[in-house]
N, C-alpha and C positions, 0 to 999 in steps of 0.2 A: 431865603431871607434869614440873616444870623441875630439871633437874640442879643439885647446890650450887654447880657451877663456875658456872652460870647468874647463879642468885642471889648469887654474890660479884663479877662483873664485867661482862665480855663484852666490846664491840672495844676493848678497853685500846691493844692494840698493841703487848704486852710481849712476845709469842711472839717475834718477831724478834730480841728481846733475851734470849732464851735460850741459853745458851753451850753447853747441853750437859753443863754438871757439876753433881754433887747437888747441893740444897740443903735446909740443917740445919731451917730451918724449914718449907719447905714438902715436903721428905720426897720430892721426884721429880725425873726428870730432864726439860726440856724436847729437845724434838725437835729438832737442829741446823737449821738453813737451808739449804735444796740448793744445791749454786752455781752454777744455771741459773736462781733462784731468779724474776728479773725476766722473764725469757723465756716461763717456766713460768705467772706468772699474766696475760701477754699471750695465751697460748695460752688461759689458765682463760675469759679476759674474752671472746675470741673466739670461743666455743663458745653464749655468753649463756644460759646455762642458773642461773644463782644465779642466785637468790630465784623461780623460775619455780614454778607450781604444779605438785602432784603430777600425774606422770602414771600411765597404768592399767598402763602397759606395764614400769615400772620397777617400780612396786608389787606387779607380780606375781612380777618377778622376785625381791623382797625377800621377800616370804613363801615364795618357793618355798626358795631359800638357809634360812631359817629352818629349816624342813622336813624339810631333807638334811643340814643339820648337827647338827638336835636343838639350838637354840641359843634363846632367847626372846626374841633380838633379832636384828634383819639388818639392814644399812643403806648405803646408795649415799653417801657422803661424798666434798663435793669441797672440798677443805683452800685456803681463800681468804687475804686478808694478814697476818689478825688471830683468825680464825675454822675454823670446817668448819661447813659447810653440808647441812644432809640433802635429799637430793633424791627420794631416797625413804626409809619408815622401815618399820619394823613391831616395835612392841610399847614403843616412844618416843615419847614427845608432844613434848618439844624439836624446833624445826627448827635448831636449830644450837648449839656449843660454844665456847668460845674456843679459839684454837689451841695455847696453850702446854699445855693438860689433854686436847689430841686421840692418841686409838692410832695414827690415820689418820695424821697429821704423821712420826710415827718409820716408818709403811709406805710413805710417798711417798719414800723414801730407797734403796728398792731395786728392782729387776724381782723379784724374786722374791715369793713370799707368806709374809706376815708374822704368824706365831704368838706366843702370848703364855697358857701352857699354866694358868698362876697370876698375878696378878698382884701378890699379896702378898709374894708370893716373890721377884719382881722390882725390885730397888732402881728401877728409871727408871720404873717405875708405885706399889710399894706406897704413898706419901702422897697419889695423885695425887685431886684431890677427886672424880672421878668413882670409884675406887675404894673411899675411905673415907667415901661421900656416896650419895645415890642418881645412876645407878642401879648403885651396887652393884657394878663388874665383875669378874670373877673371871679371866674368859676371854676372849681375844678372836684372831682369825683374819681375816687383811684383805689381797687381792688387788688391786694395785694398776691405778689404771685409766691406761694407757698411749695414747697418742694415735701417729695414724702417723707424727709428726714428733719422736716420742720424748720428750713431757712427760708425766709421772704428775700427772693432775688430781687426784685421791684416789682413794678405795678402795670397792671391793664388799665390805663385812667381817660376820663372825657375829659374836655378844657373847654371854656367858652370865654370869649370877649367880652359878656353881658351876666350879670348876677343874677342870678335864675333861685328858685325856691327850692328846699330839698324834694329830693326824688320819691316818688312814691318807692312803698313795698313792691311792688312789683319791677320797678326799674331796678332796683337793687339785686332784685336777684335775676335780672336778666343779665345784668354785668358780674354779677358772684359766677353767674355760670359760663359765660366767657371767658371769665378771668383763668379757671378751672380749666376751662380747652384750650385758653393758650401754653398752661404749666405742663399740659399733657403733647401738648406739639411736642415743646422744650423736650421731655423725656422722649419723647419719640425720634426727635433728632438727634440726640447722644445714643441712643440703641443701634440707630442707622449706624449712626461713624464709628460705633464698637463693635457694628457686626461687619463692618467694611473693612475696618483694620485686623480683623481675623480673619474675614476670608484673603487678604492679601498677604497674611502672617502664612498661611494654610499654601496661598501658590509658592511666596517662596521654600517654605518647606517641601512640597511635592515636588518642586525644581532640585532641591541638593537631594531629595533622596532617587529620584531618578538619575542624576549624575551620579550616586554612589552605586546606586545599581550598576547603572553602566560598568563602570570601571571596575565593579567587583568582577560582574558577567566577563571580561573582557579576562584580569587575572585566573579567575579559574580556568578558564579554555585552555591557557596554556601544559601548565600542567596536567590537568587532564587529558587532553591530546595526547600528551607524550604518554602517559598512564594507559592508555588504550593502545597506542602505537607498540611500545615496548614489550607490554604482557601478550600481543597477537605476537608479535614476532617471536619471542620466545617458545607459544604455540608450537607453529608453523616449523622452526625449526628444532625444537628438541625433538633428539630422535626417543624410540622407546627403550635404549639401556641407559638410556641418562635418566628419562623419568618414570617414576613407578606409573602405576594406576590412579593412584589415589590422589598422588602430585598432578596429573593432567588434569582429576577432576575439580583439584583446587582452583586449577590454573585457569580452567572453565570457569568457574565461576569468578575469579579474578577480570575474565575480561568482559564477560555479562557485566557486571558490577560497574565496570569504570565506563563499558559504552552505555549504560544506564544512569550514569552520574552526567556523564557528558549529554544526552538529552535532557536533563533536569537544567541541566547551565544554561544550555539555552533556551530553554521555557522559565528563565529565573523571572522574568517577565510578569508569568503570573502570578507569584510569589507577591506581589506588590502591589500591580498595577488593578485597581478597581474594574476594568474596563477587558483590560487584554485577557486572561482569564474566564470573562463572559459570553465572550465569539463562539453560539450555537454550532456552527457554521461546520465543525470539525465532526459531528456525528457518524458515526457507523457501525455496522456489525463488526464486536469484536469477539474472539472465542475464548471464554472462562479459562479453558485448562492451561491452556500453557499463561495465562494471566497469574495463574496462583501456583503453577510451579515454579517460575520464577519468583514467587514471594517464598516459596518454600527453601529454596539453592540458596537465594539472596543473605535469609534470615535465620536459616539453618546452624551457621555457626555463632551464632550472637545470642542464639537459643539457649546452645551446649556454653556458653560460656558463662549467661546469665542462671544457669543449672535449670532451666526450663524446658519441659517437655512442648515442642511445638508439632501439632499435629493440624495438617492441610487437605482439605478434600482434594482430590482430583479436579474435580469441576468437567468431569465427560466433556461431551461436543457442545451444552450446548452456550450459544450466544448471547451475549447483550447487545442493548442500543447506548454507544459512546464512545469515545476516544482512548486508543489503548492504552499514552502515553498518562493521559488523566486517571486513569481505571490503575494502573500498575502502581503510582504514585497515592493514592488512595486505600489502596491494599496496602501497599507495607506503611504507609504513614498509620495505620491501623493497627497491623500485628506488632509492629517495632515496638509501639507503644506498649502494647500489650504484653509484649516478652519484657522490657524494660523494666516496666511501674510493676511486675508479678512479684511472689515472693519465690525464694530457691526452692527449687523443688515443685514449684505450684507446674500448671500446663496452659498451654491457649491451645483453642480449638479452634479451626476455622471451619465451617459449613456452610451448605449450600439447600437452598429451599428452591425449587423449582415450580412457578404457577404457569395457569398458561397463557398471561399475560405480562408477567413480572418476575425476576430473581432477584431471589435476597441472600445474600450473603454476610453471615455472623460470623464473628471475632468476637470467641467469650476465652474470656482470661477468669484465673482463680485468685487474682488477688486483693487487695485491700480493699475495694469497692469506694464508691461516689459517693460525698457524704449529699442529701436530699437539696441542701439551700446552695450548691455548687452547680447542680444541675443546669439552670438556667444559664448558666456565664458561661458553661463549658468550650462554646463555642466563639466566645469573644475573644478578642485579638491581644496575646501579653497575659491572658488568662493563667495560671498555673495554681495549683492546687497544694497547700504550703504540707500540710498531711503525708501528703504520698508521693513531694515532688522532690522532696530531702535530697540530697546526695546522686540526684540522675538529672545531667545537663540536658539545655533543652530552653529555647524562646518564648514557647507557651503561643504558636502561631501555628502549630502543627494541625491541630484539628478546626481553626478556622481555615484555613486554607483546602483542609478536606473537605469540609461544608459545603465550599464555593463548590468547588471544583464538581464533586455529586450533585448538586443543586444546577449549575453548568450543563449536567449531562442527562438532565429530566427527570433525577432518579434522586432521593431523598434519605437520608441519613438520623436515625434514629439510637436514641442510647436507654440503656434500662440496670442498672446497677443497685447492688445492695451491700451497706457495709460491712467487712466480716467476709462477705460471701464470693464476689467480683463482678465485673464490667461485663455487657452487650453488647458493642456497636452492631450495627444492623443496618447495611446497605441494601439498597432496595433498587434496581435499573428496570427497564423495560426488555423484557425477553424481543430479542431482534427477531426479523420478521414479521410482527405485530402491524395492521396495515398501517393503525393511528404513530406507529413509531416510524415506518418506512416514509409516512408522507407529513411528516415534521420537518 
């Protein structure tokens, strides 16, 4: 059923232009303009709930106010530039009024709740065409919906056909408190749509940087391939009066290095992805020693270069429980650092703790040390430390990525540093053969 204010207008736009004094012919008064008035419908717009469809949640609340007040109509009105809007209704078929014939416009004008015991009786309503038109009003009663930033969007209000007496203390604050859980839906529904538009902000970002992965993964292989391909063959065929001793052992280590870059390429995967990096699945005995010789060959020259004494256990026979390519990757992402951030001349030490349920292997370096409030971030993702990160490149993803990665492999990662003094990190895996490791 559409109100006659309906059918004689709608957004005219005149409400604005209502001064607030009778008028001879149209018999009522319009509803001043608050004078936060532009603030008020930035705040309205921000909320983006006009023109939305009915929800179940506000609708309930509309019939229940009906209910409590004994009223034949209930409605959630949010008073827009020209209009009110129903957001919810019960026992109205209009979704919305103009504003200059709204109750809701005269109750956005106070905190308080806004009665109206007669409306005939009321010069600022008796011509008003919702009064002397359908639907009818006699009565109305309207709690204003207050926002935490202190704008009254409209109102929670009863309507009645019949002119009823004011409400008790008690009805009042049954509708003050309604009115209350409806402004809290209202925020509750703009948290929804702004935790929803970030997690869809969040899928397309995990979409391009998966494609960039991709297509990084895909450039490096080439090159690298051929970097592997080329240093083996030169291997294979330098005889020994072409090359020294010393030349073959580079060479050695030349092609350790590129077939050890070329498995990191393809594990770039883990590098990124939340998930791929956490497949248990990959566990087994692997053997210490040639683990940390190869950190040794690997980091040997970047040692002598950074003027740092790197000194490696051995690591005998014995085993952990883990993956070798994760274990290897975690060792040097460890001493690199540690040869890097050292000062000239300083040493990193690698050793090894053997229990007989665990090995722990420490990476103590002599240089600038941890400062204490650093500690906790050390492991967060872009972290870098502005002190001792000066002048040595580097994404600051390197030790969350080692975190994972030990954490991945059942074994736990600890740091203990002092300024002035230097760094600990401290690997800790399970000694393989341990039954509880064998039957993980």
């Amino acid at each position: 059923m559409e109100t006659s204010a309906q059918q004689n207008g709608g957004h005219d736009g005149e409400a604005r232009g209502c001064g607030g004094e009778p008028s001879p012919v149209d018999g009522f008064i319009c509803a001043p303009v608050p004078a936060n008035e532009a603030e008020r419908l930035r705040a309205l717009q921000r909320y983006g709930v006009l023109d939305s469809d009915a929800d179940r949640c506000f609708d309930r609340i509309t019939a229940l106010t009906a209910r409590l007040m004994d009223t034949g109509m209930a409605l959630v009105s949010l008073v827009d530039v020209d209009r009110q809007f129903f957001l919810s209704r019960q026992g109205l078929e209009a979704r919305q009024t103009p504003r200059q014939v709204a109750f809701c416009a005269h109750a956005i004008l106070t905190d308080d709740i806004f009665e109206v015991p007669d409306a005939i009786l009321d010069p600022r309503f008796a011509g008003n065409p919702l009064v002397v038109g359908p639907p009818f009003i006699r009565y109305y009663i309207g709690k204003p919906l207050r926002t935490r930033d202190g704008y009254r969007l409209g109102t929670l209000c009863a309507v009645d056909q019949r002119p009823r007496d004011p409400v008790c203390t008690e009805q009042r604050g049954i509708l003050a408190d309604l009115g209350e859980t409806v402004m809290e839906l209202i925020e509750t529904r703009v948290w929804a749509l702004e935790a929803e538009s970030e997690r869809q902000l969040a899928r397309r970002m995990t979409a391009l940087k998966d494609e960039y992965f991709a297509s990084m993964t895909h450039e490096l292989r080439t090159p690298v391939n051929a970097l592997t391909g080329f240093s083996e063959l030169l291997r294979m065929t330098g005889a020994p009066e072409v090359l020294t001793e010393r030349q073959r052992t580079y060479l050695d280590s030349i092609v350790e290095a590129s077939e050890y870059l070329g498995l990191l390429v393809n594990q770039t995967l883990d590098a990124h992805s939340p998930t791929a990096s956490e497949d248990p699945g990959r566990g087994g005995a692997v053997p210490l020693g040639p683990l940390l010789g190869a950190v040794r060959r690997l980091l040997s020259p970047l040692a002598r270069k950074q003027g740092v004494t790197l000194e490696v256990a051995d690591g005998g026979d014995v085993m952990v429980w883990g993956d070798a390519l994760r274990a290897r990757q975690v060792f040097i992402n460890l001493v690199s650092n540690a040869v890097k951030y050292n000062r000239r001349g300083g040493t990193v030490t690698v050793s090894v703790d053997v229990e007989p349920d665990w090995v722990s292997v420490i990476c103590r370096d002599t240089g600038p040390g941890i400062p204490e409030e650093e500690l906790p971030k050390l492991f967060s993702a872009f972290h870098r430390i502005a002190e001792t990160s000066e002048g040595v490149e580097g994404t600051g993803l390197g030790l969350r990525i080692t975190e994972r990665l030990v954490r991945v492999m059942g074994g736990r990662l600890t740091v203990d540093s002092t300024v002035g003094t230097g760094t600990a990190f401290t690997v800790t895996l399970a000694r393989a053969g341990r039954p509880e490791a064998e039957s993980a």
